[in-house]
PDB file of the backbone (N, CA, C, O) and the ligand in Angstrom, with CONECT records:
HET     ZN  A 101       1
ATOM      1  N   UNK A   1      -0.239  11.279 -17.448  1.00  0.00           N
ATOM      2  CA  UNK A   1      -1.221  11.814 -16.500  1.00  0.00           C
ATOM      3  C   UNK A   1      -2.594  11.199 -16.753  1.00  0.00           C
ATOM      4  O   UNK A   1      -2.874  10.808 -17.886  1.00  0.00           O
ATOM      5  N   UNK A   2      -3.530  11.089 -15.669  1.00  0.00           N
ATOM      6  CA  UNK A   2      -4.945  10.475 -15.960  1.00  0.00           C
ATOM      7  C   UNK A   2      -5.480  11.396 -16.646  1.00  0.00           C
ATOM      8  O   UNK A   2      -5.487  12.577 -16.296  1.00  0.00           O
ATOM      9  N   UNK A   3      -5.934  11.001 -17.587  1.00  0.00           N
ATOM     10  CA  UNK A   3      -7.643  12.035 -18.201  1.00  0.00           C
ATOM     11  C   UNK A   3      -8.648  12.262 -16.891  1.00  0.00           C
ATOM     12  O   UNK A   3      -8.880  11.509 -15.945  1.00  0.00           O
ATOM     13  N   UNK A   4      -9.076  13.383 -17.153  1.00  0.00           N
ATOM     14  CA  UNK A   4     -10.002  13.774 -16.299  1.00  0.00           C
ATOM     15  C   UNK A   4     -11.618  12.671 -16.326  1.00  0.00           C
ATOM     16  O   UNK A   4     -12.355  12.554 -17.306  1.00  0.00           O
ATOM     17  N   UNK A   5     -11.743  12.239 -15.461  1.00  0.00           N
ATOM     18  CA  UNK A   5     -12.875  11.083 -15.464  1.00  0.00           C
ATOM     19  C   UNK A   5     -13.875  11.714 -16.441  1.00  0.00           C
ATOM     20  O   UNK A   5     -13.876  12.858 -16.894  1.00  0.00           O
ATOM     21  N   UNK A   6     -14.679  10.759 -16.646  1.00  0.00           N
ATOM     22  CA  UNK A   6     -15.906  11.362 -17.378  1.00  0.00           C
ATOM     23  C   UNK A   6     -17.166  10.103 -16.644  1.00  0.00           C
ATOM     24  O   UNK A   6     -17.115   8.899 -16.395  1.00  0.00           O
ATOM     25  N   UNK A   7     -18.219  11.182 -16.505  1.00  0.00           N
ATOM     26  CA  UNK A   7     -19.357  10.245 -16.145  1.00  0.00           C
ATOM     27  C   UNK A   7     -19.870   9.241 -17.124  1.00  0.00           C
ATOM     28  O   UNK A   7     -20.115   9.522 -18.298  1.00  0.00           O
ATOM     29  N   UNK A   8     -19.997   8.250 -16.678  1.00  0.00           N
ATOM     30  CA  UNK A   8     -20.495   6.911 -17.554  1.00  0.00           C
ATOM     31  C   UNK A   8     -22.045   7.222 -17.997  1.00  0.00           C
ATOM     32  O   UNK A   8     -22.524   6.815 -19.056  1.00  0.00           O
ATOM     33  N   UNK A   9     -22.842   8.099 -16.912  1.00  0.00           N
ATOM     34  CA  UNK A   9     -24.348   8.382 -17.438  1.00  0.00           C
ATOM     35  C   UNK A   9     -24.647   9.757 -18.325  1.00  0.00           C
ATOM     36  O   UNK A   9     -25.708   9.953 -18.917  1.00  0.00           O
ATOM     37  N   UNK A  10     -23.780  10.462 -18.314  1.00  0.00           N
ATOM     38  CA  UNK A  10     -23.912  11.417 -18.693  1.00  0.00           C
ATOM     39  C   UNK A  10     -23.098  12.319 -19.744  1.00  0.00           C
ATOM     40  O   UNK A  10     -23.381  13.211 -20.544  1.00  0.00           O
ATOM     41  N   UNK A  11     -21.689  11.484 -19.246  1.00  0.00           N
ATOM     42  CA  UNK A  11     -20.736  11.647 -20.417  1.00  0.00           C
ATOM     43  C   UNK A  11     -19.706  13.272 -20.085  1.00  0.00           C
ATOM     44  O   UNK A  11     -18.742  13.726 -20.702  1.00  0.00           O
ATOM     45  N   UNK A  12     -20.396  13.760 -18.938  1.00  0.00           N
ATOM     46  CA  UNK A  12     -19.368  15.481 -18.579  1.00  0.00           C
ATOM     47  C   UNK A  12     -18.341  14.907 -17.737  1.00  0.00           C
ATOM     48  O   UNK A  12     -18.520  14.004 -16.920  1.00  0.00           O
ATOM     49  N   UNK A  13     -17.306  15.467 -17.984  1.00  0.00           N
ATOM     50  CA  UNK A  13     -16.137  15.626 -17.511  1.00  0.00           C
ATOM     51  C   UNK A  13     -16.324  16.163 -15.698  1.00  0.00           C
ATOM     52  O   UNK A  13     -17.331  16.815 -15.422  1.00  0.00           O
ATOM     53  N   UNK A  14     -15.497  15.898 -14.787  1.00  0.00           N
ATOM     54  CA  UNK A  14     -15.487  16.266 -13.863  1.00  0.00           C
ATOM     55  C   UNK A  14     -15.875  15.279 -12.689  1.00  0.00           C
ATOM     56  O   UNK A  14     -15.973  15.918 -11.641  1.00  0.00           O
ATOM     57  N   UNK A  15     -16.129  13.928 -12.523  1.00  0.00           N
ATOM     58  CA  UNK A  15     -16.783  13.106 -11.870  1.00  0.00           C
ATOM     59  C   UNK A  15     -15.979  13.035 -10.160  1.00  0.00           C
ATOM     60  O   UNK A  15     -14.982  12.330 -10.002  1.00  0.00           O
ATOM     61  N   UNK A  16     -16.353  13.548  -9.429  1.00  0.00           N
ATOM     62  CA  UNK A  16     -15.494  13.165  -7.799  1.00  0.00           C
ATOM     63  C   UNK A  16     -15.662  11.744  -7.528  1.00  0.00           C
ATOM     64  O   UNK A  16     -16.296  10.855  -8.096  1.00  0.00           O
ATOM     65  N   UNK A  17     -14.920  11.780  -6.505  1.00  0.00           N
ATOM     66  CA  UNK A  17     -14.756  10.465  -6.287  1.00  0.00           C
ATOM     67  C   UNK A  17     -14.425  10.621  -4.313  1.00  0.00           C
ATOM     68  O   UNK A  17     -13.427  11.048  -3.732  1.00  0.00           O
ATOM     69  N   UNK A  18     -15.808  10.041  -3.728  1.00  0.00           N
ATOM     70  CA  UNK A  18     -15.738   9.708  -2.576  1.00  0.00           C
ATOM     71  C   UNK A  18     -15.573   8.432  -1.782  1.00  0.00           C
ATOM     72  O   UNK A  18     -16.397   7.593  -2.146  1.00  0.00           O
ATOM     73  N   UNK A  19     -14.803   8.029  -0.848  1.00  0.00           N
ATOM     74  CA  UNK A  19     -14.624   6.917  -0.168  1.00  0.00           C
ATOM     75  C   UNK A  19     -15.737   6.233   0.595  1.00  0.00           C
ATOM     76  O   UNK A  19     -16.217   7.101   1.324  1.00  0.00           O
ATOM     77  N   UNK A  20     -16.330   5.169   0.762  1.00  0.00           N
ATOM     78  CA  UNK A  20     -17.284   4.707   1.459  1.00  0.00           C
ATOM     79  C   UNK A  20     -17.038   3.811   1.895  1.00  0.00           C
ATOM     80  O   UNK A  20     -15.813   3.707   1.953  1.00  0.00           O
ATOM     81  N   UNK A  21     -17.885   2.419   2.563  1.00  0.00           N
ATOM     82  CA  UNK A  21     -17.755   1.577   2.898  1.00  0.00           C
ATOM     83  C   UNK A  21     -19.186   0.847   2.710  1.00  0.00           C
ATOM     84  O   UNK A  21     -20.311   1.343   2.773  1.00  0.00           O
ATOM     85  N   UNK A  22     -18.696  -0.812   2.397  1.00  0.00           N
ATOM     86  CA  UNK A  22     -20.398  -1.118   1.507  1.00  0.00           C
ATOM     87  C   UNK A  22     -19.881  -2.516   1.332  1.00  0.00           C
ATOM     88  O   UNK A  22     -18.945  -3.058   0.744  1.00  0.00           O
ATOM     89  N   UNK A  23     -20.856  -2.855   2.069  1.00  0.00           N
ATOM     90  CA  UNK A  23     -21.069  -4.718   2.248  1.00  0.00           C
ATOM     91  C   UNK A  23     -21.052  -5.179   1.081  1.00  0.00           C
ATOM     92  O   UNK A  23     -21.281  -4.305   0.245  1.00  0.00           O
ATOM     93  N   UNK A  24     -20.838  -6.415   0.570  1.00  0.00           N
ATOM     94  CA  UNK A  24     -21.083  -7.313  -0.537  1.00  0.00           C
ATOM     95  C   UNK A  24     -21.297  -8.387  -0.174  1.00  0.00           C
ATOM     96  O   UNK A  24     -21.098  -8.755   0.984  1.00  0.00           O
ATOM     97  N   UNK A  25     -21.979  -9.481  -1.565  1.00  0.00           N
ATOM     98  CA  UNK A  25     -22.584 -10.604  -0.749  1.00  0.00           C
ATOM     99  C   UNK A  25     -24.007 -10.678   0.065  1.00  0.00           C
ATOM    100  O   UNK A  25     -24.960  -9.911   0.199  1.00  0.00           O
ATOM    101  N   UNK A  26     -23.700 -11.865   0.495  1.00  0.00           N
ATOM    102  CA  UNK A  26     -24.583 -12.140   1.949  1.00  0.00           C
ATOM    103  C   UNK A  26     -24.865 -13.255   2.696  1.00  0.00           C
ATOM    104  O   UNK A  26     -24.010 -14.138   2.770  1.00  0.00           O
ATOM    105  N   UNK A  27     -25.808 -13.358   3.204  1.00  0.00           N
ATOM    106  CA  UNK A  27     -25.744 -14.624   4.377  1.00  0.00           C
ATOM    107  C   UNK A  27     -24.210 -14.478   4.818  1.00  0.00           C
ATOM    108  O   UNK A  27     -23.635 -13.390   4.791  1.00  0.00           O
ATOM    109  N   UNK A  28     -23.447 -15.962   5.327  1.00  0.00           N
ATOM    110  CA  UNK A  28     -22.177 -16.055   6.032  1.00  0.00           C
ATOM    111  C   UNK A  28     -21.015 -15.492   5.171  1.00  0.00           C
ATOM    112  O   UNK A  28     -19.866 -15.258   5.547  1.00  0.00           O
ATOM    113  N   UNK A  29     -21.437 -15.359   4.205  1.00  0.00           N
ATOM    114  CA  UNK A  29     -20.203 -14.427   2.897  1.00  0.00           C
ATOM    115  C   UNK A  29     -20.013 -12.921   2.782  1.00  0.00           C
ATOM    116  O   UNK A  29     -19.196 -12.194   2.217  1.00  0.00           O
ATOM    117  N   UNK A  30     -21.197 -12.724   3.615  1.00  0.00           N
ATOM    118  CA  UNK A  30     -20.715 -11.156   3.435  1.00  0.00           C
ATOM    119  C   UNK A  30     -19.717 -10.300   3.831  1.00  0.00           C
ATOM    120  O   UNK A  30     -19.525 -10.324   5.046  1.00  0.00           O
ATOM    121  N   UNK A  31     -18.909  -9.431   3.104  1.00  0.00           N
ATOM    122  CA  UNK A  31     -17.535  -8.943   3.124  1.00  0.00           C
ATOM    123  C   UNK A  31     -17.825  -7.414   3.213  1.00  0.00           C
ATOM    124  O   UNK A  31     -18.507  -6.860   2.351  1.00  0.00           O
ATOM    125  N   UNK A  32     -17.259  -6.700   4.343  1.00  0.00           N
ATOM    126  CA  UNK A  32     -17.427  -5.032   4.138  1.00  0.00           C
ATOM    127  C   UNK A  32     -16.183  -4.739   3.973  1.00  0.00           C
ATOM    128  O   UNK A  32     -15.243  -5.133   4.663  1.00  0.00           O
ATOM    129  N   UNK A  33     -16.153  -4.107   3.143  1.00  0.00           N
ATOM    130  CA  UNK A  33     -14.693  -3.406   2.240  1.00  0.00           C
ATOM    131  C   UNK A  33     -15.256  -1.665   2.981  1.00  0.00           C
ATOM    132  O   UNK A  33     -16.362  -1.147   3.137  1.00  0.00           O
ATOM    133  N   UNK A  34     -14.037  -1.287   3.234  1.00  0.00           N
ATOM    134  CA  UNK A  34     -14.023  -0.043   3.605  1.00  0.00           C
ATOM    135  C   UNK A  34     -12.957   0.994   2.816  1.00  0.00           C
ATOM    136  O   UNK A  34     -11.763   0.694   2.812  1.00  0.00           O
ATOM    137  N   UNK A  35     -13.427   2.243   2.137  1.00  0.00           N
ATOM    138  CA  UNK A  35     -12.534   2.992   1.883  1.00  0.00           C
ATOM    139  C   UNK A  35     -12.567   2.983  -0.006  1.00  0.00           C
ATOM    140  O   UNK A  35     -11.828   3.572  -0.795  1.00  0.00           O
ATOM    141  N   UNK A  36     -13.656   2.127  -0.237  1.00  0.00           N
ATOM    142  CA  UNK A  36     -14.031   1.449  -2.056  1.00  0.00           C
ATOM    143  C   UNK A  36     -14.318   3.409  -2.325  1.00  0.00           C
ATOM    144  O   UNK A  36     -14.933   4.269  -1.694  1.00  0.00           O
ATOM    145  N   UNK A  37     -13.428   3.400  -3.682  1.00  0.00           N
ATOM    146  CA  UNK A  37     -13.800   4.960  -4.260  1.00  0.00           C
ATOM    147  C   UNK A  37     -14.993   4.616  -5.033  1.00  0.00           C
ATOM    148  O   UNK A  37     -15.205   3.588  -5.676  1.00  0.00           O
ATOM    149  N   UNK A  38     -15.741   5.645  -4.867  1.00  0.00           N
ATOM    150  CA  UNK A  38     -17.232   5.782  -5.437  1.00  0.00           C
ATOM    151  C   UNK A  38     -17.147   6.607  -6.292  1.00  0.00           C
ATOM    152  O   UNK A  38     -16.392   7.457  -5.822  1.00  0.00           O
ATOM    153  N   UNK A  39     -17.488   6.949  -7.408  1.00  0.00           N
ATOM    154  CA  UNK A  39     -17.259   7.955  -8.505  1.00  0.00           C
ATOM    155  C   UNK A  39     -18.987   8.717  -8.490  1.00  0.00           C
ATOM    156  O   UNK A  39     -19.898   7.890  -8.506  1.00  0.00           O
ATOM    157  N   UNK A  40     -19.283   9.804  -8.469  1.00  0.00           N
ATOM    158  CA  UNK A  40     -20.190  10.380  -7.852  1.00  0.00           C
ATOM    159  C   UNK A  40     -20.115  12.043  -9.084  1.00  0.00           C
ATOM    160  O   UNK A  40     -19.376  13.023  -8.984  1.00  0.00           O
ATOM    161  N   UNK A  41     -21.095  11.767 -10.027  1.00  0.00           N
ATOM    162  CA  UNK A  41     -21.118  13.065 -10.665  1.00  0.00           C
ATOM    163  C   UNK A  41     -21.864  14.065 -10.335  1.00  0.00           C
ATOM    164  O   UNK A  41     -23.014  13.982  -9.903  1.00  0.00           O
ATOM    165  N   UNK A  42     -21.274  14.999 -10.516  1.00  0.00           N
ATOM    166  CA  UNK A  42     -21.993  16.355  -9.807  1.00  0.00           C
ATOM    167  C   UNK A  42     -23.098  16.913 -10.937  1.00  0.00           C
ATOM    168  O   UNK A  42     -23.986  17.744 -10.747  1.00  0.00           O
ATOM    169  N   UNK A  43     -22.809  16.289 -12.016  1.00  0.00           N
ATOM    170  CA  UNK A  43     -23.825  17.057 -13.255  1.00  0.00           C
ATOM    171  C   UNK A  43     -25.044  16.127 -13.272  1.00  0.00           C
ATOM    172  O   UNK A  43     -26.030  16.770 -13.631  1.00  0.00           O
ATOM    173  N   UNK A  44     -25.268  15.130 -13.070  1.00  0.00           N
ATOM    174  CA  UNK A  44     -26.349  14.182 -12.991  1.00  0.00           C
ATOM    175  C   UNK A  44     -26.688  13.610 -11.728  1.00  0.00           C
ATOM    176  O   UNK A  44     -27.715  12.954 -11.561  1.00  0.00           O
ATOM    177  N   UNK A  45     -25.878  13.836 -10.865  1.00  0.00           N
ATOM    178  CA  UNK A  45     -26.287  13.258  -9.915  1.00  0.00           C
ATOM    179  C   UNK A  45     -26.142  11.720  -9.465  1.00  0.00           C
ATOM    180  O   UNK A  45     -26.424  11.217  -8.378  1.00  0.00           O
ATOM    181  N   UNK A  46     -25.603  11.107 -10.659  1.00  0.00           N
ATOM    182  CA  UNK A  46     -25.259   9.831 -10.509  1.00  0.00           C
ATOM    183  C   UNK A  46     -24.024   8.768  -9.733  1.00  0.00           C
ATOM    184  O   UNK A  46     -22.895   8.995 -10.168  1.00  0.00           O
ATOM    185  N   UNK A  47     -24.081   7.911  -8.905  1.00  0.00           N
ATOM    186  CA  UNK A  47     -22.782   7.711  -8.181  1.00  0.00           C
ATOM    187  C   UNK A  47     -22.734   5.853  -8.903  1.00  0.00           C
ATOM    188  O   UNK A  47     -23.592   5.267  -9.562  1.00  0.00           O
ATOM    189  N   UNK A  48     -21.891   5.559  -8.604  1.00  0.00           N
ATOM    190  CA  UNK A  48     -21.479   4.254  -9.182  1.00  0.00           C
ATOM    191  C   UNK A  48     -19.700   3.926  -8.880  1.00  0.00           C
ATOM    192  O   UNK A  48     -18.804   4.596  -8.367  1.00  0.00           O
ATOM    193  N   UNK A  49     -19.750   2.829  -9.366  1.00  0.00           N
ATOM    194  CA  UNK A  49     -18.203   2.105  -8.725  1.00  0.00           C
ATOM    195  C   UNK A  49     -17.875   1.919 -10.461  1.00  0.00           C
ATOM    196  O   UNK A  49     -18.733   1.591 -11.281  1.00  0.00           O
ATOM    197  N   UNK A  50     -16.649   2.168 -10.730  1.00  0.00           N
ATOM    198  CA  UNK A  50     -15.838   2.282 -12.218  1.00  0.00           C
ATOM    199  C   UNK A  50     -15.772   0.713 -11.871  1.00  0.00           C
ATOM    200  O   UNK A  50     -16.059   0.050 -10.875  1.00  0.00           O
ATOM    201  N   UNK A  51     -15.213   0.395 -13.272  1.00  0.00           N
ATOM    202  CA  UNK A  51     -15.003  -1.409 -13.505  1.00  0.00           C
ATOM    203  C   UNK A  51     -14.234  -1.549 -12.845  1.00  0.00           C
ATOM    204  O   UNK A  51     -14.447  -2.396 -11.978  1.00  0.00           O
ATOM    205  N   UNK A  52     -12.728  -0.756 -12.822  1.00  0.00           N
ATOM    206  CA  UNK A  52     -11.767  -1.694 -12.434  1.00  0.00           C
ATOM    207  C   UNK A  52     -11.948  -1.331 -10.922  1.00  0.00           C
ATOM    208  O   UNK A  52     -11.068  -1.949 -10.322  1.00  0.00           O
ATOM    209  N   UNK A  53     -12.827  -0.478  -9.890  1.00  0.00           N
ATOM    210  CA  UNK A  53     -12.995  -0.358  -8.691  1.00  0.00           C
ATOM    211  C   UNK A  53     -13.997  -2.070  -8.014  1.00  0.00           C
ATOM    212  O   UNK A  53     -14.014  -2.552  -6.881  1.00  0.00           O
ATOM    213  N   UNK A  54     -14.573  -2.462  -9.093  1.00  0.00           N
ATOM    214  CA  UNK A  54     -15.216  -3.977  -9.290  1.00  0.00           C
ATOM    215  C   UNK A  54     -14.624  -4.951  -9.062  1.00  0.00           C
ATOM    216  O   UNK A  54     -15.005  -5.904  -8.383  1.00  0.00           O
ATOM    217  N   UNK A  55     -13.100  -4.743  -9.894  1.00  0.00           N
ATOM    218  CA  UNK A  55     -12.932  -5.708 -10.122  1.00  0.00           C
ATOM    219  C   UNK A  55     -12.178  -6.196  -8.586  1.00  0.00           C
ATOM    220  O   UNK A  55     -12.095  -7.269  -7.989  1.00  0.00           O
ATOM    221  N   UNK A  56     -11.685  -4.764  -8.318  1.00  0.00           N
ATOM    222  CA  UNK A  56     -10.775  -5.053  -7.231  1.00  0.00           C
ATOM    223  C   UNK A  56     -11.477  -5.346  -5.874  1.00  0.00           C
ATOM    224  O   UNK A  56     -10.812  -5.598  -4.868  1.00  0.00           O
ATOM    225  N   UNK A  57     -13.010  -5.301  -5.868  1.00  0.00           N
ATOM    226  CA  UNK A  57     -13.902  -5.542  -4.997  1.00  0.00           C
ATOM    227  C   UNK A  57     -13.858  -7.140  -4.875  1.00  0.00           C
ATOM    228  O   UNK A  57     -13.813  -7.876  -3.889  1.00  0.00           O
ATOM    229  N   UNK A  58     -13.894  -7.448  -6.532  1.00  0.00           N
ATOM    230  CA  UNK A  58     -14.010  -8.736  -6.457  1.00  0.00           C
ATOM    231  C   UNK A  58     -12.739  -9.893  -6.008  1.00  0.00           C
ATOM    232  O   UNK A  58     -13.017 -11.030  -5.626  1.00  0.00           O
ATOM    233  N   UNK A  59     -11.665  -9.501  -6.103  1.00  0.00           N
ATOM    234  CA  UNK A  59     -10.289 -10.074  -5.916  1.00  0.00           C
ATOM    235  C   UNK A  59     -10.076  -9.675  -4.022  1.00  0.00           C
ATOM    236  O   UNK A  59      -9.060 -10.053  -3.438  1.00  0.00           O
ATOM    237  N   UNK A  60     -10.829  -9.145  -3.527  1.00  0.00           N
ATOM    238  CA  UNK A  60     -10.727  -9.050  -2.499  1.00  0.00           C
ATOM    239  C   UNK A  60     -11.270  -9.788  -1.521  1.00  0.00           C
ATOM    240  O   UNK A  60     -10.864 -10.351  -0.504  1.00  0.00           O
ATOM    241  N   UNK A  61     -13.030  -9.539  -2.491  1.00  0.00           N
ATOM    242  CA  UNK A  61     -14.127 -10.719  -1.869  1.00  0.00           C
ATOM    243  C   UNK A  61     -13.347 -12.169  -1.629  1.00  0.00           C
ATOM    244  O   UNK A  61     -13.256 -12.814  -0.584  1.00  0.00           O
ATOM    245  N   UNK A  62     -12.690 -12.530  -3.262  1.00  0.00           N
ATOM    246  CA  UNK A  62     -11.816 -13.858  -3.470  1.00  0.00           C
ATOM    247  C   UNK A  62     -10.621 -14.153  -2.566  1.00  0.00           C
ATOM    248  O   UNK A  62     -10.240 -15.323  -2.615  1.00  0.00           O
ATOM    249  N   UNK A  63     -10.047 -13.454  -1.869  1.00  0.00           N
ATOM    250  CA  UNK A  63      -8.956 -12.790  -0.986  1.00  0.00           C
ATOM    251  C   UNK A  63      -9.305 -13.692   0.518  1.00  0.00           C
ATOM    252  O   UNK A  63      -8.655 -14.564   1.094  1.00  0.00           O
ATOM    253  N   UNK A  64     -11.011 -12.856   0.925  1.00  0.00           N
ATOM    254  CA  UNK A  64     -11.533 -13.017   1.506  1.00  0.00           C
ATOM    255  C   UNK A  64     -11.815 -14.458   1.839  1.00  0.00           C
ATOM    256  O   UNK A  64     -11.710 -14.982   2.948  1.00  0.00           O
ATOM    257  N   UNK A  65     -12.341 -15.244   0.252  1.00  0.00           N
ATOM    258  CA  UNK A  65     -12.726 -16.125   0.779  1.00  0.00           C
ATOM    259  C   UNK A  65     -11.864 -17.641   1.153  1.00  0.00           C
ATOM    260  O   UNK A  65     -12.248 -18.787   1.385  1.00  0.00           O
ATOM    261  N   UNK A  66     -10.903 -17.169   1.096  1.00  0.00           N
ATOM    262  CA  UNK A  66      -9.016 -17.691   1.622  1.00  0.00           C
ATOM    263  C   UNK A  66      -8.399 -18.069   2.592  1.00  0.00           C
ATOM    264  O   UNK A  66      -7.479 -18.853   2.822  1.00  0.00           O
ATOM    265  N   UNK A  67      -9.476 -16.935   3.517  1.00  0.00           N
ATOM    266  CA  UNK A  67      -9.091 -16.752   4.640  1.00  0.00           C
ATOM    267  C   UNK A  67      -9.793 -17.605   5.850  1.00  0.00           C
ATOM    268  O   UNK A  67     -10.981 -17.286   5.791  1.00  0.00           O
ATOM    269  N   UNK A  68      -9.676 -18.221   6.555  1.00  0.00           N
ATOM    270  CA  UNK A  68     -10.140 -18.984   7.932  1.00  0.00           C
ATOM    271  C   UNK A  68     -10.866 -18.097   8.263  1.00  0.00           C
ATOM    272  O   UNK A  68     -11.995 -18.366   7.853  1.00  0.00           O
ATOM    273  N   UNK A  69     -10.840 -16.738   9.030  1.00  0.00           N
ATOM    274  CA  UNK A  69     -11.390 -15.825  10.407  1.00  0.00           C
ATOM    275  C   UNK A  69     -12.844 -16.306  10.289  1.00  0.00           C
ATOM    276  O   UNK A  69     -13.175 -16.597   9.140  1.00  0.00           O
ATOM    277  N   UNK A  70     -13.661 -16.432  11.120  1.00  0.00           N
ATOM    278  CA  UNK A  70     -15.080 -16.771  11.443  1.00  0.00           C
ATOM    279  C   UNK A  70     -15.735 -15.785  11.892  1.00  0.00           C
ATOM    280  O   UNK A  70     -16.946 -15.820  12.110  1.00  0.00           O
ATOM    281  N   UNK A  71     -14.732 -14.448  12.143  1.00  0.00           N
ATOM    282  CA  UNK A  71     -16.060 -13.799  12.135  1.00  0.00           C
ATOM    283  C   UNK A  71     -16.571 -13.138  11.198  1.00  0.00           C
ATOM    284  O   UNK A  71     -16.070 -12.875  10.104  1.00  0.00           O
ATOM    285  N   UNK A  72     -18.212 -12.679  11.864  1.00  0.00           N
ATOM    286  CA  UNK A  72     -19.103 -11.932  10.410  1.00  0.00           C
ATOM    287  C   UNK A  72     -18.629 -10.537   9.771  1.00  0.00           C
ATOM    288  O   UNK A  72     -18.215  -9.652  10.520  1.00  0.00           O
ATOM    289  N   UNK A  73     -18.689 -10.354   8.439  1.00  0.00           N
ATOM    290  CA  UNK A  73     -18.857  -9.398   7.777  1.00  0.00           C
ATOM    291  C   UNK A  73     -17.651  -8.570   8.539  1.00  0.00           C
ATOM    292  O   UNK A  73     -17.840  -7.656   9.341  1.00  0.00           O
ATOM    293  N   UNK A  74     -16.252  -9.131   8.078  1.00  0.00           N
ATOM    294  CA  UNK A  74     -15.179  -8.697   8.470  1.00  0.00           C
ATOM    295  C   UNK A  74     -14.691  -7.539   7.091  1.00  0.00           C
ATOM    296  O   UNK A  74     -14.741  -7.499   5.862  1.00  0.00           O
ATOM    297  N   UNK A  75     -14.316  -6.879   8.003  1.00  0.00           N
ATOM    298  CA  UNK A  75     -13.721  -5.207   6.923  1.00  0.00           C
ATOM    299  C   UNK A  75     -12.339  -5.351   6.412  1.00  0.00           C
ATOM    300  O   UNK A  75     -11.241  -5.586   6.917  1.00  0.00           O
ATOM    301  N   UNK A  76     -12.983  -5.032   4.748  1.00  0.00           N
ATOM    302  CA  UNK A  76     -11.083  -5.241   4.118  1.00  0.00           C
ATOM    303  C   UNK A  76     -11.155  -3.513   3.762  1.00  0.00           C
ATOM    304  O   UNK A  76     -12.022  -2.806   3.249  1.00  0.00           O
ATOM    305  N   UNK A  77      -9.502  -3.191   4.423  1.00  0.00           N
ATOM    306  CA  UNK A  77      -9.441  -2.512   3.551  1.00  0.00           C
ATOM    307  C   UNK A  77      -9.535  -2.112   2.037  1.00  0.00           C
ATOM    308  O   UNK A  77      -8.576  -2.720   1.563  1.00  0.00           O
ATOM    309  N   UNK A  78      -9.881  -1.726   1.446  1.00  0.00           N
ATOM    310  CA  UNK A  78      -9.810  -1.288  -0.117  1.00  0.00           C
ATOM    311  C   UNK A  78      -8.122  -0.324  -0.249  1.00  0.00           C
ATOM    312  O   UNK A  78      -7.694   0.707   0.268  1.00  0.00           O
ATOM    313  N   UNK A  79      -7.609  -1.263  -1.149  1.00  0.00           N
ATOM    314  CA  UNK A  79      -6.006  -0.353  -1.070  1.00  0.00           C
ATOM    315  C   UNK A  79      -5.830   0.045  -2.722  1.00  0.00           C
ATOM    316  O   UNK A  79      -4.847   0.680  -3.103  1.00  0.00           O
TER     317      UNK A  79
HETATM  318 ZN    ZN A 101     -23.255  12.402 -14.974  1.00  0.00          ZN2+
END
């Protein structure tokens, strides 16, 4: 079973985790990923993306940049 998250700023147990959507990049590279979990603590107030939510941002961006389509700031899902 997962351990219950713990906030990276604060260190309490309990961290939610909401879905968003959030450009990366820029100029003709920019990539909107939709659906990236946001880890969002309720005791500090602090929100942030966990590493491996990064990393998979980044293998996507790379995914992305693979691909032909021309148009701008095309939406990947986050899976
Ligand atoms: Zn916190």
């Amino acid at each position: 079973m997962k351990k219950k998250p713990i906030c990276d700023c604060c260190g309490k147990a309990g961290v939610m985790h909401k879905h968003i959507t959030r450009s990366f990049g820029k100029g003709d590279r920019v990539v909107v990923i939709d659906g990236i979990p946001l880890s969002v603590c309720p005791h500090c107030g602090e929100s942030y993306f966990a590493a491996d939510t990064l990393q998979e941002v980044e293998r996507l961006r790379l995914h992305r940049a693979g691909l032909t389509a021309r148009s701008t700031a095309p939406v990947l899902a986050y899976v």
